[in-house]
N, C-alpha and C positions, 0 to 999 in steps of 0.2 A: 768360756762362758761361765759367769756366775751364778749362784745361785738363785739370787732376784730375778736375771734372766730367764733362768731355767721354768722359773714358779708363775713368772708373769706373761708369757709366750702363749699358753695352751688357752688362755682366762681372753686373751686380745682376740685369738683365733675366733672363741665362743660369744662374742659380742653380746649376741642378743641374749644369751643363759644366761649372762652376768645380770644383763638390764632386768631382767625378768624376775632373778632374782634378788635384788636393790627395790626396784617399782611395785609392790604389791599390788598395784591398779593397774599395771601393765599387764601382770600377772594372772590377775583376775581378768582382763579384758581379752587378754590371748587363752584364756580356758575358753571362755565361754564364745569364742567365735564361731564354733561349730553350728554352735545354737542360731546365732545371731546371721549365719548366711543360709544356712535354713531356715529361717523364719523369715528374710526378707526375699528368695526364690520364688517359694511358695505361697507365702501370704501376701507381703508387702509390695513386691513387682506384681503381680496377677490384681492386686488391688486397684495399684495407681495401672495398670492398661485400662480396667475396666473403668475409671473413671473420667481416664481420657477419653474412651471409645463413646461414652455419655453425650462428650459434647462435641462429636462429630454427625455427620447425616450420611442418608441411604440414599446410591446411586438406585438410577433406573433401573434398573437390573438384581437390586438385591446388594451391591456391593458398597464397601464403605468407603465415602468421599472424605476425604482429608478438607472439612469446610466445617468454621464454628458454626454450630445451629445451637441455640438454648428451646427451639421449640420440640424439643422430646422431652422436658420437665415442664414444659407448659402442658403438653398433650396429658399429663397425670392430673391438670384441676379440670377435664373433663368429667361432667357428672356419671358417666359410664365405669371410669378406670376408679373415679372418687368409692363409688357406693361397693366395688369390686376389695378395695383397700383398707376402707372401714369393716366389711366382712369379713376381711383374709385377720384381722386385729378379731373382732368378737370371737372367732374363731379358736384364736392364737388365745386369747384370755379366757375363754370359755371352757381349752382341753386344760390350759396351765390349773387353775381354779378346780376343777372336778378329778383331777389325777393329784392335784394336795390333795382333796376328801377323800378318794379314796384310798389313796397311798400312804396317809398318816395312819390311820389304824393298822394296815398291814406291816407296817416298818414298826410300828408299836409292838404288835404281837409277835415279829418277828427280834426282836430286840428282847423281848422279854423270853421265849421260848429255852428251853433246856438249848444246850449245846449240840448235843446229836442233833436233835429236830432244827434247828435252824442254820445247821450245815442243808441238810435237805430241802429244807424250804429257799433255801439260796439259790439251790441249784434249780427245782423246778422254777425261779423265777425268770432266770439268764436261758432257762433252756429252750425258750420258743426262738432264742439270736441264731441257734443252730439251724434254724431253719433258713430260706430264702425269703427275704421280705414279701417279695412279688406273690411266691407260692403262699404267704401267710394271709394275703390282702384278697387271696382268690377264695380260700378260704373260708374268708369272711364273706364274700359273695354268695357262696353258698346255701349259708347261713340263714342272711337275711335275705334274698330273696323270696317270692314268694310262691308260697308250697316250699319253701325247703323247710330245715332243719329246725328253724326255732319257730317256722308257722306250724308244724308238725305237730312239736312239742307243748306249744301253746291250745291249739285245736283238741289235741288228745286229753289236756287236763280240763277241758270245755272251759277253758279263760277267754278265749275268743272263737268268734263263733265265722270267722273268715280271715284272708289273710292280711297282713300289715301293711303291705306293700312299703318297707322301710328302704329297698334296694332303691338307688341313686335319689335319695334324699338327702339335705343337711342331717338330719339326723343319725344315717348310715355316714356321713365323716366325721362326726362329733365322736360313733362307737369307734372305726377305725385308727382314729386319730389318741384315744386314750387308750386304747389297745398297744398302741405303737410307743408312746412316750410315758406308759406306767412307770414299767422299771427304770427309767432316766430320776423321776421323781422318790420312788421307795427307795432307791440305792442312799443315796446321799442324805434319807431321814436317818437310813436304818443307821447310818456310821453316824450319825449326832445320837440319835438314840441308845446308843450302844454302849456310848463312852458316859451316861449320868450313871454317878455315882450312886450307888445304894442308898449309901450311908445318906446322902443329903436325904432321901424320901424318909429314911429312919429317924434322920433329926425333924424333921417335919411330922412326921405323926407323934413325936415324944413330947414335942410343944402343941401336940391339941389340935393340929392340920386335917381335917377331912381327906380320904384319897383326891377326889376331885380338886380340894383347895392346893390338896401338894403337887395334883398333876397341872395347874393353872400356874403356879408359881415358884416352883421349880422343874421339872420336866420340859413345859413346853419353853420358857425363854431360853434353854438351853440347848435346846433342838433346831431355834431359830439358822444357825449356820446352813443346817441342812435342807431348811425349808428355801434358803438363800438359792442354796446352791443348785436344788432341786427347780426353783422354779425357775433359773438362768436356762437350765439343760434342757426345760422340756419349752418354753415361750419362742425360744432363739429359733429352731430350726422345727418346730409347730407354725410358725409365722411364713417360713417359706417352703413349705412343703405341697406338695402337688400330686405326686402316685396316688395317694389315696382320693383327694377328691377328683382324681381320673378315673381311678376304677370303680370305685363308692358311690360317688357323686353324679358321674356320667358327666354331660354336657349342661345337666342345671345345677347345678354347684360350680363355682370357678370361684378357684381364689387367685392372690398376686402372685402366687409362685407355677400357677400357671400360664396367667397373662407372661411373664418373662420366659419361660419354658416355648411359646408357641413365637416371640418375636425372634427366638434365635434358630429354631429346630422349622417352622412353617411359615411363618410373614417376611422372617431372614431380612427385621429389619434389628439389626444389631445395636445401632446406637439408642434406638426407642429402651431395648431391651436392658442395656446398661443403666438407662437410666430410671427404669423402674426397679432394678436391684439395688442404686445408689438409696432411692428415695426407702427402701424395705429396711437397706443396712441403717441409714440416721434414724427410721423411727425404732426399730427394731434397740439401738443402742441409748435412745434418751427415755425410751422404757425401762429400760433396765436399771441406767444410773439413776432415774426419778426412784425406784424400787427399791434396790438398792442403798441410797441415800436415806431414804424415808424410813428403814429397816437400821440403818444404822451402820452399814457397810459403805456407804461410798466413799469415805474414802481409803479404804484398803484396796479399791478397785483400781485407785485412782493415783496411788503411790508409784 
């Protein structure tokens, strides 16, 4: 055996080490396969069932008939499911909207804060996730019921002279609901927040800049990222959420992500239900790119 032979043998055996290492795109495509058949498992199969399941129909029985029906997305321009859809969006824009206002000051002062204190104040933020959602939502029932906690508290400073009766009201989802998706919004200020540079606010007051003018024209378009990112985390799964206006809300409140919750778990009409998740995910997705876009981001969404 010669040496060639000797050298060339082990390299033939290794086929695919060879190509792998020759093809940098091979390379790159066999790293990241892990990725790529987890995400097509869990997202992308569970995706396209559900959109198949859309455009089938409900046997007699609850069960699902292998037969095209498109009247399960016709059954969504009934004025019933419409006025339920346009709520479950006011809703969805209304906690996004009031968790910025509130969440920008706090990711502000928590950005600005000394370093010890804003180690602490980090943790009291994440610290109600230690809890059970459920136990957190009862909670709040508590709360705003009435005679409880905050008619209590409001009665005793003679603010109100009787109780609120805020329990299962819009109002009681609007509170649960900003409760729930604050910290999704403060987190991803506070990290834009975090990273401005001093020095620009220093060159800005050196040319004559009012705080306010420096915090308008640099601070905020550089925090935009986070207001991005902040407002993807808290609209996207604000839009179809349900617990709260079950518990909150009781039975006069109902948004879209209970109407889908009751056709899979109680009506057990499955393909209706698919397809009012379909219709939740396209609006829910040309929100964001319209937003997105309009912000200046679409297309790093869209790369």
């Amino acid at each position: 055996m010669t040496t060639a032979q000797a050298t060339e043998s082990p390299v033939e055996k290794f086929s695919l080490a060879r190509t792998l290492r020759e093809n940098r795109v091979a390379q790159g495509l066999f790293l990241i396969s892990p990725a790529n058949i987890y995400l097509f498992l869990l997202i992308v199969l569970p995706l396209l069932l559900v959109t198949g399941l859309s455009f089938l129909s409900r046997g007699e029985y609850g069960q699902v008939v292998f037969k095209f029906n498109l009247a399960n997305y016709a059954r969504l321009f009934d004025p019933l499911y419409g006025k339920i859809l346009l709520f479950s969006l006011a809703v969805g824009l209304g906690t996004t909207v009031l968790c910025l206002l509130i969440g920008y000051p706090m990711a502000y002062y928590l950005a600005r804060a000394p370093a010890r204190q804003r180690s602490l104040l980090l943790f009291l933020i994440l610290l109600p996730f230690w809890t059970n959602f459920i136990i957190r939502i009862y909670a709040w029932m508590m709360i705003l019921r009435s005679g409880g906690f905050l008619d209590s508290i409001l009665q005793w400073a003679h603010l109100t002279t009787g109780p609120l009766n805020l329990l299962y009201t819009p109002t009681a989802v609007m509170i649960g609901m900003i409760y729930e998706f604050l910290p999704f919004m403060v987190l991803p200020l506070y990290t834009s927040l975090e990273k401005v540079d001093n020095s620009l606010l220093e060159a800005a007051a050196d040319l004559g800049a009012p705080p306010w003018k420096a915090f308008l024209r640099v601070t905020l378009p550089l925090s935009v990222p986070g207001m991005i990112a902040g407002t993807i985390l808290t609209f996207i799964p604000a839009m179809g959420m349900f617990v709260v206006s079950d518990l909150l809300g009781g039975a006069k409140t109902i948004l879209i992500g209970n109407v889908i919750r009751n056709q899979f778990l109680t009506a057990r009409d499955w393909p209706f239900g698919a397809a009012a998740s379909m219709i939740l995910m396209l609006l829910t997705m040309v929100f964001t790119l319209y937003y997105t876009r309009k912000a200046g981001f679409g297309e790093e969404l869209l790369v």
